[in-house]
N, CA, C and O atoms as a GROMACS GRO file, in nm:
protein
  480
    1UNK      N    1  10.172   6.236  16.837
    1UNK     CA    2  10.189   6.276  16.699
    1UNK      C    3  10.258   6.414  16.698
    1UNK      O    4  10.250   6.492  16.793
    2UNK      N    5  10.324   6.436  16.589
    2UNK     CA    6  10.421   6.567  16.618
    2UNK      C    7  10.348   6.623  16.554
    2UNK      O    8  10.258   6.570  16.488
    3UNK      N    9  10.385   6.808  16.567
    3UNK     CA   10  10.358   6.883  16.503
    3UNK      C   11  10.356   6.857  16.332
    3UNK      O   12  10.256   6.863  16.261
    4UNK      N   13  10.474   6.831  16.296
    4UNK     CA   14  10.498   6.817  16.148
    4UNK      C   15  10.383   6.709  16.095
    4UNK      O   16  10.314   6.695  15.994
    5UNK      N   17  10.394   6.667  16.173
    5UNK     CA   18  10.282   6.479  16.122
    5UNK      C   19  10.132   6.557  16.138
    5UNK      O   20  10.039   6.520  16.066
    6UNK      N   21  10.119   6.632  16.205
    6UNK     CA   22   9.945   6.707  16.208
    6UNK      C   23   9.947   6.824  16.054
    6UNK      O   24   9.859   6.832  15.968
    7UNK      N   25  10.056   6.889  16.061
    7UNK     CA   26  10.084   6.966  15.965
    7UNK      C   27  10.074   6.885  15.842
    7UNK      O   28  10.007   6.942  15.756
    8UNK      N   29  10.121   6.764  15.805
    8UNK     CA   30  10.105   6.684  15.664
    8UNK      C   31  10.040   6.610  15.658
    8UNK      O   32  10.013   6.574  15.543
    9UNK      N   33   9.956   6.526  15.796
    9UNK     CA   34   9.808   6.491  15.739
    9UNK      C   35   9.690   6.588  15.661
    9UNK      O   36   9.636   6.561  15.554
   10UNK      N   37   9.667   6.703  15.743
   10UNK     CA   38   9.614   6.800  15.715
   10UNK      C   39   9.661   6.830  15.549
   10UNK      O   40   9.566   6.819  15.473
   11UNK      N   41   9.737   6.851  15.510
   11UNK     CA   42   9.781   6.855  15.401
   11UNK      C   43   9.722   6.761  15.317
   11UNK      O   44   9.626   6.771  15.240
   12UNK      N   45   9.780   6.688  15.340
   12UNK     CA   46   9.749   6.544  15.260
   12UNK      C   47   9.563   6.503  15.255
   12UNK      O   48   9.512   6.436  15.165
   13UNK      N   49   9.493   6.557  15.362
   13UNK     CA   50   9.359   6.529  15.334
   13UNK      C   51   9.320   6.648  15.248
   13UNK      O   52   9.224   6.642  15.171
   14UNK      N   53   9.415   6.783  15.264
   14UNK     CA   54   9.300   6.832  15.160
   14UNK      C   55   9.386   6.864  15.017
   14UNK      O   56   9.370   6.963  14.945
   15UNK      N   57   9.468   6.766  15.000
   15UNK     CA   58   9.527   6.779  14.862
   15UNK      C   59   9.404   6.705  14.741
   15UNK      O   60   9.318   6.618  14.738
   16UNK      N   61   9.460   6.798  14.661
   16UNK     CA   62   9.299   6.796  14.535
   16UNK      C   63   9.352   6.604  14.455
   16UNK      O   64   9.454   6.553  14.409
   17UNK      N   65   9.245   6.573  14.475
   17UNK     CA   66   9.214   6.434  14.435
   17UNK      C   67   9.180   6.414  14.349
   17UNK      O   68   9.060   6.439  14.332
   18UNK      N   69   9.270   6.347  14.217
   18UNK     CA   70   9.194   6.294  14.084
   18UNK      C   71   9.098   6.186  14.102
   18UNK      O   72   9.107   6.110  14.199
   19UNK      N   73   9.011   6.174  14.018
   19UNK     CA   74   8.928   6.052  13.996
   19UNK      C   75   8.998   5.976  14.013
   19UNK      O   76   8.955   5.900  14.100
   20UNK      N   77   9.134   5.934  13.961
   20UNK     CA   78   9.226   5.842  13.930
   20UNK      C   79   9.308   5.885  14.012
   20UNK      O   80   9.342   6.000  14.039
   21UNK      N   81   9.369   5.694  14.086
   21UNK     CA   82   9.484   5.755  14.148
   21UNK      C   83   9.570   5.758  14.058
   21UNK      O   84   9.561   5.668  13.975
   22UNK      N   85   9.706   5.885  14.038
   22UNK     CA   86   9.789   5.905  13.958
   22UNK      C   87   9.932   5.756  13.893
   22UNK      O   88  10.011   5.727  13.982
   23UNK      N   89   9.947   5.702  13.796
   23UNK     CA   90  10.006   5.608  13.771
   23UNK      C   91  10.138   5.643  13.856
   23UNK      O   92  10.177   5.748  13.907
   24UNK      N   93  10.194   5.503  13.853
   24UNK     CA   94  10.373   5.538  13.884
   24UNK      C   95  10.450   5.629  13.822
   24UNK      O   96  10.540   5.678  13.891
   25UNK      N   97  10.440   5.662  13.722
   25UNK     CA   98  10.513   5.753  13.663
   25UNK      C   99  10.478   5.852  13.677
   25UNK      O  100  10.564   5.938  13.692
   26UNK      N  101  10.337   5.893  13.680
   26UNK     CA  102  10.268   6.026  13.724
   26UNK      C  103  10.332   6.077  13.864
   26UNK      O  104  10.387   6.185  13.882
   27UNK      N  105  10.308   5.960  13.972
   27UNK     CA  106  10.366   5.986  14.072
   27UNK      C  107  10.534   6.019  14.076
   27UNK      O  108  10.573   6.114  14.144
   28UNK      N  109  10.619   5.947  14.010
   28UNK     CA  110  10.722   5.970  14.032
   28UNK      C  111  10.768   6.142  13.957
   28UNK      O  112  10.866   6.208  13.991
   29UNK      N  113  10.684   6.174  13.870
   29UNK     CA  114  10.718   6.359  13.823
   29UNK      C  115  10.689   6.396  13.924
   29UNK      O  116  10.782   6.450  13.984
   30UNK      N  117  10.567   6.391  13.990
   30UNK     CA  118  10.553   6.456  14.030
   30UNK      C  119  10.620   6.462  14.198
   30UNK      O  120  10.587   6.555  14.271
   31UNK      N  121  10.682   6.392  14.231
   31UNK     CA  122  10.786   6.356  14.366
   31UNK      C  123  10.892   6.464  14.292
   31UNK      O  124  10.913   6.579  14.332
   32UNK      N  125  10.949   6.403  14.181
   32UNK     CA  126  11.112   6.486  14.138
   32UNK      C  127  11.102   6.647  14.135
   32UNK      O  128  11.190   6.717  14.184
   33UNK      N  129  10.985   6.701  14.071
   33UNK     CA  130  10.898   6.798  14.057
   33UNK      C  131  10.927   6.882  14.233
   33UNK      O  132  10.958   6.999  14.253
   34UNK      N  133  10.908   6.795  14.315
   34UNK     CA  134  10.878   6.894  14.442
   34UNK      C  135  11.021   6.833  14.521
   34UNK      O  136  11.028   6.872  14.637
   35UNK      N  137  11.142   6.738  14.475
   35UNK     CA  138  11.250   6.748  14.486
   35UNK      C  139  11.351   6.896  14.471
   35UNK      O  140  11.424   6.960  14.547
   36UNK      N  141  11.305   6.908  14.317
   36UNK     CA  142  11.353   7.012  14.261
   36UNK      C  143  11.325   7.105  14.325
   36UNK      O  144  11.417   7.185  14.340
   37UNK      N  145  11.198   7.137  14.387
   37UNK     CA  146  11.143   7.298  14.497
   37UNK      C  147  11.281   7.236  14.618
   37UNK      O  148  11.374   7.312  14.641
   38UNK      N  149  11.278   7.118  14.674
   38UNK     CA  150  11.331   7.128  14.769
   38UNK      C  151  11.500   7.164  14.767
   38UNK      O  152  11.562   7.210  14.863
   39UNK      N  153  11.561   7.129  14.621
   39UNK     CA  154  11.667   7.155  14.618
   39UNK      C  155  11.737   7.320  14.605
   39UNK      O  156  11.851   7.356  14.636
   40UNK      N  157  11.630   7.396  14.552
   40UNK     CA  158  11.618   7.494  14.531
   40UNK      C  159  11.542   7.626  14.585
   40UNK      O  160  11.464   7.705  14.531
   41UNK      N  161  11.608   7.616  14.736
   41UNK     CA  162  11.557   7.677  14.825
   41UNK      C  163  11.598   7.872  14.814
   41UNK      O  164  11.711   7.914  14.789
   42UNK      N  165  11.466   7.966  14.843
   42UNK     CA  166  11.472   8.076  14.823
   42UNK      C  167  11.495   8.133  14.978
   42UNK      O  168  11.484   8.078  15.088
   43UNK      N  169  11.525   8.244  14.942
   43UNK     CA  170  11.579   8.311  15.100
   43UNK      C  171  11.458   8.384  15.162
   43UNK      O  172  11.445   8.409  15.282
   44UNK      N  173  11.353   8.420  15.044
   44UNK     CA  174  11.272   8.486  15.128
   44UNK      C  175  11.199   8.385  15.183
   44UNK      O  176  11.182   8.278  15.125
   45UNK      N  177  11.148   8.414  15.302
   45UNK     CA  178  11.041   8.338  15.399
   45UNK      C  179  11.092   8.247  15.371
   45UNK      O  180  11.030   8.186  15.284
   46UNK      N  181  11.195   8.192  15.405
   46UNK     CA  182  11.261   8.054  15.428
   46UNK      C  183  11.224   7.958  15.505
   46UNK      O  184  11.254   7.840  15.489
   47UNK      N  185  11.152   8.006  15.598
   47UNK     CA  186  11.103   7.911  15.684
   47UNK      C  187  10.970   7.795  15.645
   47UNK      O  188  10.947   7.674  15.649
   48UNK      N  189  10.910   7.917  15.609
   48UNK     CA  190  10.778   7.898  15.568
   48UNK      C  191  10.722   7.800  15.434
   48UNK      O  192  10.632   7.720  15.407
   49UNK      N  193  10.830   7.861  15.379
   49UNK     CA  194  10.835   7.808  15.220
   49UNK      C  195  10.928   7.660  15.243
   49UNK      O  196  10.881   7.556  15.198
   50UNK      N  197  11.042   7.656  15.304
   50UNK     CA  198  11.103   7.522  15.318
   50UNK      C  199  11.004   7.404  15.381
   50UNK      O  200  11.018   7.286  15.351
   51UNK      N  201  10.876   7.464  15.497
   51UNK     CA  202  10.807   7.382  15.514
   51UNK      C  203  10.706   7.302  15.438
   51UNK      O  204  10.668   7.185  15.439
   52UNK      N  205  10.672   7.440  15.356
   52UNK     CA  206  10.559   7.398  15.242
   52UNK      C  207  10.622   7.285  15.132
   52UNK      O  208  10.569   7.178  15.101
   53UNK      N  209  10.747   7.338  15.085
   53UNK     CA  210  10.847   7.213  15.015
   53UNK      C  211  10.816   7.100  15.098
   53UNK      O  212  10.748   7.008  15.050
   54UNK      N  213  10.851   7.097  15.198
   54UNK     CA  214  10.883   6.927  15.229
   54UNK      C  215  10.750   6.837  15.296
   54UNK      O  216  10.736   6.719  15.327
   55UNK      N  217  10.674   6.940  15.300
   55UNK     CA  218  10.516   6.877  15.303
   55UNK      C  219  10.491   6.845  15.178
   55UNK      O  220  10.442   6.735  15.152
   56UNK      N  221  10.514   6.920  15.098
   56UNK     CA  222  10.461   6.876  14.942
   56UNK      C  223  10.538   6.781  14.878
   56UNK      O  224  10.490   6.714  14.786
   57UNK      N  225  10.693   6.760  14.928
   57UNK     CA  226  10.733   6.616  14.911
   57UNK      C  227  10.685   6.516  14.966
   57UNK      O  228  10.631   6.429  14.897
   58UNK      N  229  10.694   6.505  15.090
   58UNK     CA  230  10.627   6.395  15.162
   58UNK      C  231  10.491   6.347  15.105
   58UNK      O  232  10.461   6.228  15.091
   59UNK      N  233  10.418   6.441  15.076
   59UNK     CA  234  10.282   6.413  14.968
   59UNK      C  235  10.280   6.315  14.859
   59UNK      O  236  10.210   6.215  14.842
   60UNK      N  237  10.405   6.388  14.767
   60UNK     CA  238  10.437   6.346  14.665
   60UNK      C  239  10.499   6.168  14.696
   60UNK      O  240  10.446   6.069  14.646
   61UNK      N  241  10.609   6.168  14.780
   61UNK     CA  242  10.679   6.041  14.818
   61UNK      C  243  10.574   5.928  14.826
   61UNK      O  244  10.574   5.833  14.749
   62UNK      N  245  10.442   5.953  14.973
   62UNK     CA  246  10.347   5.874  14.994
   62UNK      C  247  10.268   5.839  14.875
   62UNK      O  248  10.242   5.720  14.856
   63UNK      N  249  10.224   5.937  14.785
   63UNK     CA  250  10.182   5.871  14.637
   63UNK      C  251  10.219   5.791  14.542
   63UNK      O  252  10.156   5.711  14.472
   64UNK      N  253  10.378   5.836  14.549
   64UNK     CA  254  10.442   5.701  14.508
   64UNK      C  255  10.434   5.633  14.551
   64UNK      O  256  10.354   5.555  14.501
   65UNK      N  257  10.498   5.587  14.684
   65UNK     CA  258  10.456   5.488  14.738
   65UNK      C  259  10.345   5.401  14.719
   65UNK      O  260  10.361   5.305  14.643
   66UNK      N  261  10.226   5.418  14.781
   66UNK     CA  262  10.067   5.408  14.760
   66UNK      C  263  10.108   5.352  14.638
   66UNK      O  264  10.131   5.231  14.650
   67UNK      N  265  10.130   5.412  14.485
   67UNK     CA  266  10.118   5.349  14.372
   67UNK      C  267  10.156   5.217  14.321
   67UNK      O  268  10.095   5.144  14.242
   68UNK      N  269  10.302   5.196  14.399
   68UNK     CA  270  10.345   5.097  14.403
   68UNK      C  271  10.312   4.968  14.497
   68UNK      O  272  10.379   4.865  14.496
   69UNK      N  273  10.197   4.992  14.579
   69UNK     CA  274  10.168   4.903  14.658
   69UNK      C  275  10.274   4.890  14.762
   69UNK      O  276  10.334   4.784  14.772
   70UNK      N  277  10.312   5.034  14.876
   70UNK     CA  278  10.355   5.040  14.987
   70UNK      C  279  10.257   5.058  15.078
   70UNK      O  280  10.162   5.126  15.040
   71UNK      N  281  10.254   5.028  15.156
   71UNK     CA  282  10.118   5.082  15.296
   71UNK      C  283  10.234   5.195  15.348
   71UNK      O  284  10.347   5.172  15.389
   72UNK      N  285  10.176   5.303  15.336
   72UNK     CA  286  10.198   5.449  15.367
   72UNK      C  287  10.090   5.540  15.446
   72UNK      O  288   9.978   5.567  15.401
   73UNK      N  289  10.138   5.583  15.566
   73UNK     CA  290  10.042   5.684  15.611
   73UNK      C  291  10.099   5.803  15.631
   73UNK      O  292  10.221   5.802  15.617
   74UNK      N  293  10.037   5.934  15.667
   74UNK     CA  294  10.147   6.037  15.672
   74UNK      C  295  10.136   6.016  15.826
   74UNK      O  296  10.186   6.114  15.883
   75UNK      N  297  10.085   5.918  15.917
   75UNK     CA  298  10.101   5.913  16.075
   75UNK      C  299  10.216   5.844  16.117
   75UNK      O  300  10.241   5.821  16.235
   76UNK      N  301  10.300   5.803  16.003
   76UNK     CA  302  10.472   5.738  15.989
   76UNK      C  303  10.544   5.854  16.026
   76UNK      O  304  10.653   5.840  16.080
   77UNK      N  305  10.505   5.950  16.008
   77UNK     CA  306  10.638   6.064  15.999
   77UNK      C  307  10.663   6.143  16.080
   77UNK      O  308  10.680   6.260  16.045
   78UNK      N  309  10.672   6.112  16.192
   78UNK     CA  310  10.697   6.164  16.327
   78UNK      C  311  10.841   6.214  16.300
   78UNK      O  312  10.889   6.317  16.348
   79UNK      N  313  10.914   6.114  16.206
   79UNK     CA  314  11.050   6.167  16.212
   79UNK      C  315  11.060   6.187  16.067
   79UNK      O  316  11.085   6.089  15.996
   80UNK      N  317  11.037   6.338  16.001
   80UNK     CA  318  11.055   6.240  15.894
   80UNK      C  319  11.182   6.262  15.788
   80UNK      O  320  11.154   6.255  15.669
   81UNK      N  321  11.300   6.284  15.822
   81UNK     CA  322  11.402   6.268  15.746
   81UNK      C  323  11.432   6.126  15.759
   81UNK      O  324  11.507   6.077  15.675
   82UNK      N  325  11.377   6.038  15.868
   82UNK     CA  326  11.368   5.904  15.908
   82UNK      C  327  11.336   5.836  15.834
   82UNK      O  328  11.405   5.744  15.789
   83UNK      N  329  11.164   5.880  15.783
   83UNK     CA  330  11.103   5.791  15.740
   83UNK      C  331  11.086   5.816  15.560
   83UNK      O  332  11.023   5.730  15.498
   84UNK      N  333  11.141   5.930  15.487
   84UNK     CA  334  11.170   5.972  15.348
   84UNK      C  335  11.321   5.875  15.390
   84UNK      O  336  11.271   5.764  15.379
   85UNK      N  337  11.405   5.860  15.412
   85UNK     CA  338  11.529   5.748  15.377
   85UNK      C  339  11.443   5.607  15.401
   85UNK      O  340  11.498   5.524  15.329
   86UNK      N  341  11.353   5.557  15.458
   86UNK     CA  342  11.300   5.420  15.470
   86UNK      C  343  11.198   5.413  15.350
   86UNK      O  344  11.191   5.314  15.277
   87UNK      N  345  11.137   5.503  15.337
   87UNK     CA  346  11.082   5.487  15.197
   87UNK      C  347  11.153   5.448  15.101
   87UNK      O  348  11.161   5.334  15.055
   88UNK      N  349  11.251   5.622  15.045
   88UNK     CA  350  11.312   5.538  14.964
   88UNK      C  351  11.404   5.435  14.941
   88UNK      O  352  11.436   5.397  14.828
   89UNK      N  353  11.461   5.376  15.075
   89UNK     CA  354  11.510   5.223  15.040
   89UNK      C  355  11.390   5.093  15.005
   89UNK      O  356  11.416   4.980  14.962
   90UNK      N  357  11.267   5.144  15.035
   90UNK     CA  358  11.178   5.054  15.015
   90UNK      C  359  11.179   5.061  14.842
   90UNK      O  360  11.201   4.959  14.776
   91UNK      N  361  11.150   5.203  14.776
   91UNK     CA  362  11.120   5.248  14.652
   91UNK      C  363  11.215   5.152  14.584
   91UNK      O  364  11.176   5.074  14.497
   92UNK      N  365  11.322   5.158  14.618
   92UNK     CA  366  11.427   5.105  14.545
   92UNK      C  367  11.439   4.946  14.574
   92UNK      O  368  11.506   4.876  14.497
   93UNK      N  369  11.397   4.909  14.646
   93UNK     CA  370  11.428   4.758  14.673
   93UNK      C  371  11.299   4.708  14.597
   93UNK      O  372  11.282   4.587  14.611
   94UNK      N  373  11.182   4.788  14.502
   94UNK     CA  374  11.116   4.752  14.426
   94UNK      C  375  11.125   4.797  14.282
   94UNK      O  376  11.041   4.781  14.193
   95UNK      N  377  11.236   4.854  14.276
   95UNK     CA  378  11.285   4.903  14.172
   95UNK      C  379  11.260   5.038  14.137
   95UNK      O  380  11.289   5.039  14.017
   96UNK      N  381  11.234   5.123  14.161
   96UNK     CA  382  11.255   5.280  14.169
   96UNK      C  383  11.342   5.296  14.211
   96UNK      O  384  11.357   5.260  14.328
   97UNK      N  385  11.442   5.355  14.146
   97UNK     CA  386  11.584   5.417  14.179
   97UNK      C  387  11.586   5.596  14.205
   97UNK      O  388  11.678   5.657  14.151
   98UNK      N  389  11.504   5.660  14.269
   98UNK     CA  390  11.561   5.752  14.275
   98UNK      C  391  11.652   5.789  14.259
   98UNK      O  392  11.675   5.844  14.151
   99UNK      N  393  11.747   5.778  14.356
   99UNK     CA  394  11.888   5.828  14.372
   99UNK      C  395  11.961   5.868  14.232
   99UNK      O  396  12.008   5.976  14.195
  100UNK      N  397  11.947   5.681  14.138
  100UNK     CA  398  12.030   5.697  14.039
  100UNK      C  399  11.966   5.818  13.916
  100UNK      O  400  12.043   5.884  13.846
  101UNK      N  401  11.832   5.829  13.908
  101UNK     CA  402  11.785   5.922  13.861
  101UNK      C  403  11.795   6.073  13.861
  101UNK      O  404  11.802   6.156  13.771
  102UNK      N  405  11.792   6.083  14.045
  102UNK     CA  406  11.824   6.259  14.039
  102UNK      C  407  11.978   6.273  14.000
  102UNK      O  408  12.015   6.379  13.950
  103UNK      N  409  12.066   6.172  14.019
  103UNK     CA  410  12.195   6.180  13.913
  103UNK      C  411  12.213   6.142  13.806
  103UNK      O  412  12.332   6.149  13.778
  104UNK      N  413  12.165   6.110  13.743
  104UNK     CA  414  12.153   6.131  13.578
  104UNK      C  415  12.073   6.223  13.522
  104UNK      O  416  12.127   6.270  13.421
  105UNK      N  417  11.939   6.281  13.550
  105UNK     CA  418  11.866   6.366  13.476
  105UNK      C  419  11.953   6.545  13.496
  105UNK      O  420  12.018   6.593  13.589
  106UNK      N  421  11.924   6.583  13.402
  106UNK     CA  422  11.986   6.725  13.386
  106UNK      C  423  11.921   6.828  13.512
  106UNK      O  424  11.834   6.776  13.582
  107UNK      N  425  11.957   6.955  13.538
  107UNK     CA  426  11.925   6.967  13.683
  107UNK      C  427  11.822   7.052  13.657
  107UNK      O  428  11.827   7.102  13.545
  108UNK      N  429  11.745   7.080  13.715
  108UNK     CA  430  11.599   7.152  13.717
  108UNK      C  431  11.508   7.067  13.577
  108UNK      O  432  11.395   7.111  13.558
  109UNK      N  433  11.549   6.965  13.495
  109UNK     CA  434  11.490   6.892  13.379
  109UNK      C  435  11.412   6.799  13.483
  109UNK      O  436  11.445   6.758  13.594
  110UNK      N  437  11.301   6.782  13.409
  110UNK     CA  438  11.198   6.640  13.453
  110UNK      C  439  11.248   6.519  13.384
  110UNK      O  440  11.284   6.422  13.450
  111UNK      N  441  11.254   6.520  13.254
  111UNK     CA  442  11.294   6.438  13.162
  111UNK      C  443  11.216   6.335  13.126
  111UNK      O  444  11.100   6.366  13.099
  112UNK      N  445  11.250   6.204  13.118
  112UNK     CA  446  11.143   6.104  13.134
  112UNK      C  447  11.127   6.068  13.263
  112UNK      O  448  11.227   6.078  13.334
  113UNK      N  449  11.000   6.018  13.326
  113UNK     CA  450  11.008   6.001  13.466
  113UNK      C  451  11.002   5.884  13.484
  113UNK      O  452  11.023   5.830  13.593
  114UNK      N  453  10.968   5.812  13.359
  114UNK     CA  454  10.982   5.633  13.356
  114UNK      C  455  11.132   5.636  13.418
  114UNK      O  456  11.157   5.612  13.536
  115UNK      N  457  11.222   5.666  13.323
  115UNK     CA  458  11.386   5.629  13.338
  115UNK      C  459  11.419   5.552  13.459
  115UNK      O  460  11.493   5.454  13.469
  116UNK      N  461  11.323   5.640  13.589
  116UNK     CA  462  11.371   5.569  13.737
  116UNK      C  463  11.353   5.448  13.807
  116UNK      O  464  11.411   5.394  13.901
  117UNK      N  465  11.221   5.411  13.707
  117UNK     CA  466  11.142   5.222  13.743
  117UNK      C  467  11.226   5.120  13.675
  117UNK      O  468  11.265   5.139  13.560
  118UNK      N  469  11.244   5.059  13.713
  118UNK     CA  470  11.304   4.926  13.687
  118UNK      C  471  11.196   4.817  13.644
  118UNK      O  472  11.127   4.755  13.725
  119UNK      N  473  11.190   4.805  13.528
  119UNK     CA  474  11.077   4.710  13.465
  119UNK      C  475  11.111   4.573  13.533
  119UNK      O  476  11.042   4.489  13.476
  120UNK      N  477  11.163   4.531  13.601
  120UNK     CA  478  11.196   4.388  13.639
  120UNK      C  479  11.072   4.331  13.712
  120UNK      O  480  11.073   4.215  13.754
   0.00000   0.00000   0.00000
């Protein structure tokens, strides 16, 4: 198990837990939400802070996931620029379009977070 994969389990067990797991749409703000941190990277403590971003995506991603009825663990992500592109081709081959979403919504806007599901 890699470093990063001990670093975002850990994470992920002690991220604060609703009663409820969060709906699809809940999940998907809150993925675009920590997109947006990732797109918008600061210079100070760059290191530190770029890690905390992409742990807190990966968080976010696996919840989506999970919501939609993916089997997701954060013990997948040994690689994980690997395994965030296999997700989201999964997301999308169930109809979550990311992609087409973070290009249409306005930039730092949430907007609607439905927009990205595909009711089909």
């Amino acid at each position: 198990m890699s470093m990063y994969t001990h670093l975002l389990d850990a994470a992920f067990q002690d991220r604060k837990v609703s009663v409820v797991e969060p709906t699809t749409s809940e999940a998907l703000v809150t993925l675009l939400h920590c997109r947006d941190r990732l797109d918008s990277c600061d210079t100070r403590d760059w290191a530190s802070t770029a890690l905390a971003d992409q742990i807190a995506y990966d968080i976010a991603l696996i919840e989506l996931s999970r919501s939609i009825g993916i089997d997701c663990t954060t013990r997948t992500f040994d690689q994980p620029e690997r395994r965030r592109v296999e997700l989201q081709r999964e997301l999308e081959c169930r109809g979550v379009r990311l992609g087409r979403y973070m290009e249409e919504r306005p930039r730092g806007g949430l907007g609607l977070g439905t927009r990205a599901i595909d009711p089909r």
